[in-house]
TIROVO-530605 format. One record per residue (C-alpha): residue in one letter; residue number from 1; y, z, x. Coordinates in steps of 0.25 Angstrom, whole numbers, m for minus. Layout:
("A",NUM,(Y,Z,X))
...
END
This chain:
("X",1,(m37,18,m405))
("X",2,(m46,18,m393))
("X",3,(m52,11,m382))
("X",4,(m67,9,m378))
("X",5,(m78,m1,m372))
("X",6,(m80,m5,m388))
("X",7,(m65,m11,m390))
("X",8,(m63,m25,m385))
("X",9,(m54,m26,m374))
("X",10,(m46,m37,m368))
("X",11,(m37,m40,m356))
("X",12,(m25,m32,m362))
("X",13,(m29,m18,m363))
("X",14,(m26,m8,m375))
("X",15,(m16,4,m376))
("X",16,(m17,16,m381))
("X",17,(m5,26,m381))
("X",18,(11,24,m381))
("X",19,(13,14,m369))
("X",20,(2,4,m364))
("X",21,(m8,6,m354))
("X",22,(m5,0,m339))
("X",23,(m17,m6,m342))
("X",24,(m13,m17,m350))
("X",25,(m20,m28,m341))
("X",26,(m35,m21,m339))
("X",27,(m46,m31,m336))
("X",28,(m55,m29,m346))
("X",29,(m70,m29,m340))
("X",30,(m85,m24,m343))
("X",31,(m85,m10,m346))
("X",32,(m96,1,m347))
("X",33,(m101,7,m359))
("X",34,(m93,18,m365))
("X",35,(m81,14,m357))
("X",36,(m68,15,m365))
("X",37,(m57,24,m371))
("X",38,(m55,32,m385))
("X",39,(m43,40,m390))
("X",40,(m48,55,m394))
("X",41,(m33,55,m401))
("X",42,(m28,67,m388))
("X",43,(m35,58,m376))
("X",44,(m37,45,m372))
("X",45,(m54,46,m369))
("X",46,(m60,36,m358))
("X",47,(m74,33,m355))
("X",48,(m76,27,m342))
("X",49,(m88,23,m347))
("X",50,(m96,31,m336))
("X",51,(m98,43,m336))
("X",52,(m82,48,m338))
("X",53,(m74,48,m349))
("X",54,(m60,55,m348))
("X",55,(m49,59,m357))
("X",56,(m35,55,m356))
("X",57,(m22,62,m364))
("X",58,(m14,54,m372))
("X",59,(m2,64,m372))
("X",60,(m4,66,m359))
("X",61,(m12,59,m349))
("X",62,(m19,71,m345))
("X",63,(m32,68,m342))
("X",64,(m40,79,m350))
("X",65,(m55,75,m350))
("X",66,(m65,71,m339))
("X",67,(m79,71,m344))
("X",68,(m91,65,m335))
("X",69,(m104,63,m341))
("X",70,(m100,72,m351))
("X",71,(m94,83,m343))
("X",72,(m80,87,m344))
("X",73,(m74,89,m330))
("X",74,(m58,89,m334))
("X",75,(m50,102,m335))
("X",76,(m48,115,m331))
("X",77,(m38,127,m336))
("X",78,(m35,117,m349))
("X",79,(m29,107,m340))
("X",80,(m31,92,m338))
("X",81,(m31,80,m327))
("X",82,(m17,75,m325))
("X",83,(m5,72,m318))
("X",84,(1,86,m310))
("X",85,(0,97,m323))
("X",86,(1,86,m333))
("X",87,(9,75,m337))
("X",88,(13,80,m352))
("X",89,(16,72,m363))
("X",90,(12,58,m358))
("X",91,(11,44,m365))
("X",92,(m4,37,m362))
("X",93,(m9,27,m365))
("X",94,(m24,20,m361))
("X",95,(m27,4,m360))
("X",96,(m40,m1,m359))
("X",97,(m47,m14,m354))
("X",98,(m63,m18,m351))
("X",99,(m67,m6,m339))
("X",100,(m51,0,m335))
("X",101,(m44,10,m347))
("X",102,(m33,16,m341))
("X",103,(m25,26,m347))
("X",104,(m10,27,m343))
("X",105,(0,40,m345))
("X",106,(14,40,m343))
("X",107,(24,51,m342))
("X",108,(40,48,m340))
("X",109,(37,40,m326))
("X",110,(24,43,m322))
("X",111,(12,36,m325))
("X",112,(m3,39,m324))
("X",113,(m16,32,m328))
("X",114,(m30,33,m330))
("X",115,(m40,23,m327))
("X",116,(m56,22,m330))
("X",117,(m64,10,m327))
("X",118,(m77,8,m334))
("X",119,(m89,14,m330))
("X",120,(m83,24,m320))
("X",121,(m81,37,m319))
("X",122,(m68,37,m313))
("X",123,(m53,39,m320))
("X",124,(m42,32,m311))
("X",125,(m29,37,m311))
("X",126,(m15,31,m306))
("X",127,(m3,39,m307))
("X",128,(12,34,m304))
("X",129,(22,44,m303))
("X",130,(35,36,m302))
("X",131,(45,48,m298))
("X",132,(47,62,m300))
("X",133,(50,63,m312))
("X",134,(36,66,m317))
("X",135,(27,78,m309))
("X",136,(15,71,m304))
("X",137,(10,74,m291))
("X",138,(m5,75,m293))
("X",139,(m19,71,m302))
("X",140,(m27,84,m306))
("X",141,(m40,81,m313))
("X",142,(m43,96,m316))
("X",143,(m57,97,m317))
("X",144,(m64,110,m326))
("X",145,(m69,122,m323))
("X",146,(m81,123,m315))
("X",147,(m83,108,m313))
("X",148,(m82,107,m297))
("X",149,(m82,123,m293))
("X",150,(m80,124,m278))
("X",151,(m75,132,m269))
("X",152,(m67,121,m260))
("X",153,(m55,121,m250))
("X",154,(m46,117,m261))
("X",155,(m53,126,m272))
("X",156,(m46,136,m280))
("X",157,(m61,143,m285))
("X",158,(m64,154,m277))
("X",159,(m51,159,m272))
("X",160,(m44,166,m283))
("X",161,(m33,172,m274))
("X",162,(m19,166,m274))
("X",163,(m13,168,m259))
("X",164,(m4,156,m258))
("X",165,(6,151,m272))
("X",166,(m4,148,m281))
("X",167,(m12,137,m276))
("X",168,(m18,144,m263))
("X",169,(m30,155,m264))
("X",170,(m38,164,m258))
("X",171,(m55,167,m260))
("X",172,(m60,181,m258))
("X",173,(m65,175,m245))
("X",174,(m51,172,m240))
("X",175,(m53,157,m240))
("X",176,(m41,151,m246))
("X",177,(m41,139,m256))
("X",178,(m31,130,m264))
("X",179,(m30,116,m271))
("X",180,(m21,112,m258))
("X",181,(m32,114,m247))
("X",182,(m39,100,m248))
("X",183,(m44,99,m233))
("X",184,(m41,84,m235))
("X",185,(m28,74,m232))
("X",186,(m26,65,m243))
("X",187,(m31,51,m230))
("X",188,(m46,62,m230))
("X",189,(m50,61,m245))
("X",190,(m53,50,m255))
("X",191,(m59,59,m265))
("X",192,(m59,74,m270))
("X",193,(m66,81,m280))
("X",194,(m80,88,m283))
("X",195,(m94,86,m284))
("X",196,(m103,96,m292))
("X",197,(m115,94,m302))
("X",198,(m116,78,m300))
("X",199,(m103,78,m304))
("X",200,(m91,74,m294))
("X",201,(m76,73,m299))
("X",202,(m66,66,m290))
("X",203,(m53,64,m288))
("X",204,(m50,50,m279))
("X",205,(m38,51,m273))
("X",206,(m28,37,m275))
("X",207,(m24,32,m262))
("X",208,(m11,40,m261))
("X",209,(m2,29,m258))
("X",210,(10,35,m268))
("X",211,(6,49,m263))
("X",212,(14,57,m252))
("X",213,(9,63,m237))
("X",214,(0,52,m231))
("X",215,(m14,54,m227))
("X",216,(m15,65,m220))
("X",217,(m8,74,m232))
("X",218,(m16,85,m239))
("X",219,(m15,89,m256))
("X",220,(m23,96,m265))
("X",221,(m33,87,m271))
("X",222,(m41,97,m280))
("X",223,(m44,111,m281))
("X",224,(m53,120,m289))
("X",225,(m53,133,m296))
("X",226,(m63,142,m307))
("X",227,(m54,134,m317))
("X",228,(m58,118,m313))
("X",229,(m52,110,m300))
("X",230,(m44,99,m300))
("X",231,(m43,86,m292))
("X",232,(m30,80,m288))
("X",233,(m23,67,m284))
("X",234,(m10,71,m278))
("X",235,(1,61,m282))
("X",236,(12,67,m273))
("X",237,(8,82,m267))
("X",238,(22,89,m263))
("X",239,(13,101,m253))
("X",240,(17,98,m240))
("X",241,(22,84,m242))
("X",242,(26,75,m232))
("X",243,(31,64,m241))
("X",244,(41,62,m253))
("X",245,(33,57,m265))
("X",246,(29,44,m269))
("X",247,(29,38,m282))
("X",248,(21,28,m289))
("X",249,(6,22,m292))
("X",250,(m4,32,m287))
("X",251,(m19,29,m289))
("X",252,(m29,26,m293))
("X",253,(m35,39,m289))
("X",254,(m47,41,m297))
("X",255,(m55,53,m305))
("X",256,(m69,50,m302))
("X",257,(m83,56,m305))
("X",258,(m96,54,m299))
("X",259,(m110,60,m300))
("X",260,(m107,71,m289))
("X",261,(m103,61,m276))
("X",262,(m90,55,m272))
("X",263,(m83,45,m280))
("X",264,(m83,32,m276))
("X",265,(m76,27,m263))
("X",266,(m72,15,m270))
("X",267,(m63,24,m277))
("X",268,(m57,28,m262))
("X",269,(m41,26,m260))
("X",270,(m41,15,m252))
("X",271,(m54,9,m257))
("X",272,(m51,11,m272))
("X",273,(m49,m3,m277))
("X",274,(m44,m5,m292))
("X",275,(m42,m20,m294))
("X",276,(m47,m16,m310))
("X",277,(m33,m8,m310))
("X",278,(m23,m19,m306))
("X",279,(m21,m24,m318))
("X",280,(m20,m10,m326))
("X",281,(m6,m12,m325))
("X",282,(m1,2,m318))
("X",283,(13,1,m314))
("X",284,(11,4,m299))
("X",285,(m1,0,m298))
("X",286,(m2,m10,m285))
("X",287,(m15,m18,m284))
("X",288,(m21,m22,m271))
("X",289,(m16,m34,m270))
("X",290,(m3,m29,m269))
("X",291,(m5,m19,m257))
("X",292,(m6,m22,m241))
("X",293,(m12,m16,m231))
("X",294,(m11,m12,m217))
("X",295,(m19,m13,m205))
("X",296,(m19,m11,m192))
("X",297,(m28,m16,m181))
("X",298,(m26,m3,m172))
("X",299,(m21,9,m168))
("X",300,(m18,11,m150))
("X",301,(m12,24,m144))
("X",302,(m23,32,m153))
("X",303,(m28,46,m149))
("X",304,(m42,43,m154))
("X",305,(m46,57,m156))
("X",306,(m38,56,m169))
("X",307,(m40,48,m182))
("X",308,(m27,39,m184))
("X",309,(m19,36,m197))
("X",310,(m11,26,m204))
("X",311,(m1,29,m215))
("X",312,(8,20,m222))
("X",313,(20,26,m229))
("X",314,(32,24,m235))
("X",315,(39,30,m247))
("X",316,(32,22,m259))
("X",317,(18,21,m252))
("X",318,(8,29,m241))
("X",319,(m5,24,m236))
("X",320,(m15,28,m224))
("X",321,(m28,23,m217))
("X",322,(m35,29,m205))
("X",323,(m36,22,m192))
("X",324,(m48,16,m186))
("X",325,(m52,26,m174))
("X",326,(m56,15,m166))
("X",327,(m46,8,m165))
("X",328,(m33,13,m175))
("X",329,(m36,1,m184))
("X",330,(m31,4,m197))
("X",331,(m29,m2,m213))
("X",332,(m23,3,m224))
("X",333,(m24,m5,m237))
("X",334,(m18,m4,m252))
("X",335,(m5,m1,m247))
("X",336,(8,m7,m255))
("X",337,(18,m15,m250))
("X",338,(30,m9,m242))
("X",339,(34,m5,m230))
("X",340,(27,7,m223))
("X",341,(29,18,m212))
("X",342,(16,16,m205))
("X",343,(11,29,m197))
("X",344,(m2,30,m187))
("X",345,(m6,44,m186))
("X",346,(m14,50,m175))
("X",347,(m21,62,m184))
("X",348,(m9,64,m193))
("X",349,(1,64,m182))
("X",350,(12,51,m185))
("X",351,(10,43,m172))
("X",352,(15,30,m176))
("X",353,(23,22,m186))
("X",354,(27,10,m190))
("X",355,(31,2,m202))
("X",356,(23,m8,m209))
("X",357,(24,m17,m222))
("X",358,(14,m21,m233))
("X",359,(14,m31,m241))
("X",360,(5,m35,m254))
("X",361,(m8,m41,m250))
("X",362,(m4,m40,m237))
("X",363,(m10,m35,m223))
("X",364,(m1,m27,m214))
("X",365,(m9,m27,m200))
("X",366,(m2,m20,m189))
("X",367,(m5,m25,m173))
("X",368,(m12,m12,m165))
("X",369,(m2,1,m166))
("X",370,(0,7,m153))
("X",371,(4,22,m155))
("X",372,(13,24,m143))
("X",373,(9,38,m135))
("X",374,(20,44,m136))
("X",375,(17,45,m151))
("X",376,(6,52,m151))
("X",377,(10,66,m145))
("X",378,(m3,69,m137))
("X",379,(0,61,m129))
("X",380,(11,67,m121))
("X",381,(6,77,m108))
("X",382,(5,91,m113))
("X",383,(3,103,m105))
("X",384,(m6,108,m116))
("X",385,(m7,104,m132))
("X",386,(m11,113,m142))
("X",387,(m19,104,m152))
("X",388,(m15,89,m154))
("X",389,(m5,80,m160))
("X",390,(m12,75,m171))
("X",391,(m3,80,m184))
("X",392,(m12,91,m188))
("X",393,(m15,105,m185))
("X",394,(m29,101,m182))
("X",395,(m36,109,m171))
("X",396,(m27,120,m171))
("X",397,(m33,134,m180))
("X",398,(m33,135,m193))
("X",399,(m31,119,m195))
("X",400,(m43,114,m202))
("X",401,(m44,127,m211))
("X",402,(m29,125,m216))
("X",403,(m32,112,m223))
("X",404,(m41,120,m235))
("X",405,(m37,135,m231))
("X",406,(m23,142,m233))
("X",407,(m19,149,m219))
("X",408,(m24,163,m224))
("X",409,(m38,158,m225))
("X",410,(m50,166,m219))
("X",411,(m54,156,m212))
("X",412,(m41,153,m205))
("X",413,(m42,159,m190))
("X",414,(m29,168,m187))
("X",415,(m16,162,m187))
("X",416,(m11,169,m174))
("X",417,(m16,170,m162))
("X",418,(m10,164,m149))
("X",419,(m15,152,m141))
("X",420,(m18,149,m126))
("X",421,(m18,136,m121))
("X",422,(m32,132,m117))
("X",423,(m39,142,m123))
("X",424,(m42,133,m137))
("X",425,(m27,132,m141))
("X",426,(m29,123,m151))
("X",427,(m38,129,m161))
("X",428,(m32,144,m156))
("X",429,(m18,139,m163))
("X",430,(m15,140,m178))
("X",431,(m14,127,m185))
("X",432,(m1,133,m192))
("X",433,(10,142,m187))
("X",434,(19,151,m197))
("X",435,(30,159,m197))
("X",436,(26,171,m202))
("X",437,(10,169,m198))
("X",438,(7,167,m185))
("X",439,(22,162,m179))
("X",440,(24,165,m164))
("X",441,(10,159,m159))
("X",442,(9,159,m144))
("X",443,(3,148,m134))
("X",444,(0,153,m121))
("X",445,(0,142,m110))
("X",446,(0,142,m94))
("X",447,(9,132,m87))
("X",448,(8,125,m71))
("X",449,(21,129,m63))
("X",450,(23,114,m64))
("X",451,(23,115,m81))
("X",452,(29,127,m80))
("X",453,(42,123,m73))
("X",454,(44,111,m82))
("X",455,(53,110,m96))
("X",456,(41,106,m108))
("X",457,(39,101,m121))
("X",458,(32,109,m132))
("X",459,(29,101,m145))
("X",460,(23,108,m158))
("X",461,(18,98,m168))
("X",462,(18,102,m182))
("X",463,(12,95,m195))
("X",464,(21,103,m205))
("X",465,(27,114,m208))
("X",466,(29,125,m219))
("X",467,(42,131,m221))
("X",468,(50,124,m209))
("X",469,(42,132,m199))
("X",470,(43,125,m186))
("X",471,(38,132,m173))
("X",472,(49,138,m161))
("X",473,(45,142,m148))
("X",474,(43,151,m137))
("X",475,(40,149,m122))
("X",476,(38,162,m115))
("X",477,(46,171,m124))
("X",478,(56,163,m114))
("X",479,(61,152,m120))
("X",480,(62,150,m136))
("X",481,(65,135,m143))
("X",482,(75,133,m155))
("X",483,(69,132,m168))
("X",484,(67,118,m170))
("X",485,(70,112,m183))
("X",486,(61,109,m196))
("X",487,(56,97,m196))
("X",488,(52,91,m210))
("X",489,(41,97,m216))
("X",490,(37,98,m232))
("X",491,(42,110,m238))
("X",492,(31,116,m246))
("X",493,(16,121,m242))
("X",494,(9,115,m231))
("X",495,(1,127,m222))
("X",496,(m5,133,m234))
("X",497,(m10,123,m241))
("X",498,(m18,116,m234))
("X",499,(m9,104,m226))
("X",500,(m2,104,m212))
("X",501,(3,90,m215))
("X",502,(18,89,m213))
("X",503,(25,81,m206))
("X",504,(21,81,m190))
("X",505,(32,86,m182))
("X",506,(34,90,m167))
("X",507,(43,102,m161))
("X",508,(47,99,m145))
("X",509,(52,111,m137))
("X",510,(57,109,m125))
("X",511,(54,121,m117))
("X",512,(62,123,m102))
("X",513,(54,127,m90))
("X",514,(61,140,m89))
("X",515,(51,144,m101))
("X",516,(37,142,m95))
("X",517,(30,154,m85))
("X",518,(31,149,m71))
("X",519,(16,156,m66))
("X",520,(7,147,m72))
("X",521,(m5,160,m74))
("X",522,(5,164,m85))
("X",523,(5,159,m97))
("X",524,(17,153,m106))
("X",525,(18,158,m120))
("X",526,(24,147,m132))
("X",527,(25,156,m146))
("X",528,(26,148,m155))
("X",529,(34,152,m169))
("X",530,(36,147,m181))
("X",531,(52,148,m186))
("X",532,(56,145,m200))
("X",533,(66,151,m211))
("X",534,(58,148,m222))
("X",535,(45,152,m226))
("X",536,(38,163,m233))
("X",537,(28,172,m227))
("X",538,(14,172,m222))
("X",539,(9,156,m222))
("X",540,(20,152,m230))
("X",541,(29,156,m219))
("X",542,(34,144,m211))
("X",543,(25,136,m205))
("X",544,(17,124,m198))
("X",545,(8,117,m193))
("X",546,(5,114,m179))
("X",547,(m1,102,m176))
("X",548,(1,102,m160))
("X",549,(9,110,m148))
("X",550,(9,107,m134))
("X",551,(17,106,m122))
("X",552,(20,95,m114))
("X",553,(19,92,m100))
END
């Protein structure tokens, strides 16, 4: 049996395979020429009536072909496009009717579907990963080899030396790469993929509402080698992960070519409007008529020399949009009904929350949020500040690099060296402090008699940590603090591969007046180590990452 533009259609669409298609309510519409589906006997084959046709397993639902205009970009080292390594043995089963043939595939309780619209050259794919019981953390399209060779952040090509597991690796140049350094947070992308020849190969990404991290979390999203690359859509990424997993609906998030430029921004999370998939029938799938939204008609109490963020979050559901600079005003749409956790962020830095509720077809507008001073940390007097309370490293040395570079990158500047307040102390600091790297760090700053003969507070901001490491400190070889307590941080990679998000925490010392120097031409000395049981060596030794120091008036 098959499917194709020839075969007359109705309202109902056909099914191939052991279980019916979701689509079994498609509204069947004028198609292009060519457009339809055929079983080769091993593949369900479909034509998107463009220039795309693409294959589909039936015992599997790997996705094992991707030709365009007549070219075959799927596959390297013998393996396909599927969910994590491969789903195994799988029932599918493929519906069609008028321009929509989606193709669905289940395994125990995880389904995955495959949609093409006629005359586009675009596969949409939803995923519903409904527990742990199935492994499915990711989409790889694997591309073949020599396809999109280039020599990127995120590229495995030209760096044929393994210095980190297996997944980070060094070229004969010293610069470092690995599939994990992809510069971006998930709020900074829309798109990812490759352009070469007149031919571009996108992945776009869904909006991420079933995903884990919020906006300002970084993962893999492709990477390339002499064998092929491959382009991801994470479903839940556990590297460095703030958040327990979410399950449900993910999608759409789409496969698309172009003749070389970017795909389509109607295809853009947040723009991506797919009133043709309401009534495929997707278990999950929520429509826009039943999501809200959130607005707020300002934002007071901002520091205007950072861009300000709003998440929404709560265990089944998290969404984002960025405030409006001139005046905080904010709007975040497609969000499904609940009850939320709603946070303002000054950089990436919590300064506000609140709680709000959606409802379906509903507006949720919130009166001007007023972020009281006192939670924002700049504010508060300081006798001098290393960097800025902003949730990142940002400014400090090494900090842009270690978003795409591993710390032993010959680019990096030297981890150790010792700081002088007022003499560039901020870009002079490392970015990141490990135990067995650069530990012991001193800060060299002059007090007044008046400052001196005073008790004050020192606050460290960190934005994660790696192995427990925590900082404890030193005032003048004369007074030491306790070690202070781990806070929570994930427990896998974060310094090497390329992500300082964590979860923001702030050390307080209280150091006593008998510490400082009296004779204010003298200089007192902070040191500043890292402490930590656990942890290997080198840059896997405990660690983290600073994102502000200072000492309060």
């Amino acid at each position: 049996m098959s499917g194709s533009a020839n075969r007359p259609v109705g309202r109902r669409a056909f099914v191939l395979g052991a279980t019916a298609a979701a689509g079994a309510a498609l509204t069947g519409t004028a198609h292009a020429a060519g457009f339809g589906w055929t079983d080769d006997g091993s593949d369900y084959v479909v034509d998107t009536g463009a220039h795309l046709v693409f294959k589909v397993s039936k015992s599997t639902g790997d996705l094992t072909s991707l030709v365009y205009r007549g070219t075959e970009y799927q596959g390297y080292g013998g393996m396909n496009s599927h969910i994590e390594s491969g789903l195994g043995a799988s029932t599918v089963s493929i519906g069609q009717s008028g321009s929509t043939i989606l193709v669905s595939v289940t395994h125990g309780t995880l389904r995955h579907y495959y949609a093409a619209r006629s005359g586009e050259n675009n596969v949409y794919l939803w995923t519903n990963k409904a527990d742990t019981s199935v492994s499915a953390t990711r989409y790889i399209v694997r591309v073949r080899k020599g396809a999109f060779l280039n020599d990127e952040p995120d590229s495995y090509t030209y760096a044929p030396t393994a210095i980190e597991a297996s997944d980070v690796f060094r070229k004969s140049d010293g610069q470092t790469r690995s599939k994990h350094y992809s510069k971006r947070r998930v709020m900074d992308y829309d798109h990812i993929g490759w352009s070469a020849g007149g031919v571009g190969l996108w992945m776009v990404r869904s909006n991420h509402e079933k995903a884990s991290g919020g906006p300002f979390y970084r993962s893999l999203l492709r990477h390339q080698s002499a064998d092929g690359g491959g382009l991801y859509e994470i479903l839940h990424y556990g590297q460095n992960q703030t958040e327990d997993q979410r399950f449900g609906l993910q999608g759409p998030y789409v496969i698309a070519f172009t003749d070389g430029g970017a795909p389509s921004s109607a295809l853009f999370p947040g723009t991506l409007t797919t009133p043709w998939a309401d009534s495929l029938g997707i278990p999950g799938y929520v429509p826009a008529s039943g999501r809200g939204k959130v607005t707020g008609v300002g934002i007071s109490g901002r520091n205007t020399a950072y861009p300000y963020t709003v998440g929404l979050a709560n265990a089944a559901a998290q969404y984002w949009g960025s405030a409006r600079s001139s005046d905080g005003y904010f709007s975040v749409p497609g969000v499904l009904p609940g009850t939320y956790t709603l946070t303002v962020f000054k950089g990436e830095l919590a300064v506000y929350t609140t709680s709000v509720s959606v409802s379906a077809g509903g507006t949720t507008t919130l009166n001007t949020i007023a972020v009281p001073s006192s939670n924002d940390p700049s504010n508060a007097s300081a006798i001098w500040r290393i960097g800025d309370w902003n949730g990142t490293p940002g400014g400090f040395k090494n900090a842009d690099l270690m978003t795409y570079a591993h710390p032993s990158d010959a680019r990096a500047a030297a981890w150790t060296g010792n700081v002088v307040i007022g003499n560039g102390e901020t870009a002079a600091f490392p970015c990141y402090l490990w135990k067995d790297v650069n530990s012991g760090i001193l800060v060299y700053f002059r007090l007044t008699a008046a400052q001196a003969a005073a008790a004050h507070t020192l606050r460290i901001g960190v934005t994660t940590a790696y192995a427990n490491g925590r900082p404890q400190v030193t005032v003048n070889d004369a007074w030491t603090s306790a070690v202070p307590s781990p806070p929570t941080q994930p427990n896998t990679r974060s310094l090497t591969n390329g992500s300082y998000r964590g979860n923001n925490h702030t050390f307080t010392y209280s150091v006593p007046a008998s510490a400082w120097k009296t004779d204010p031409s003298q200089y007192n000395v902070l040191r500043i180590d890292v402490v930590s049981g656990s942890g290997a060596t080198g840059f896997l030794s405990a660690g983290t990452a600073i994102d502000a120091i200072d000492l309060l008036a």
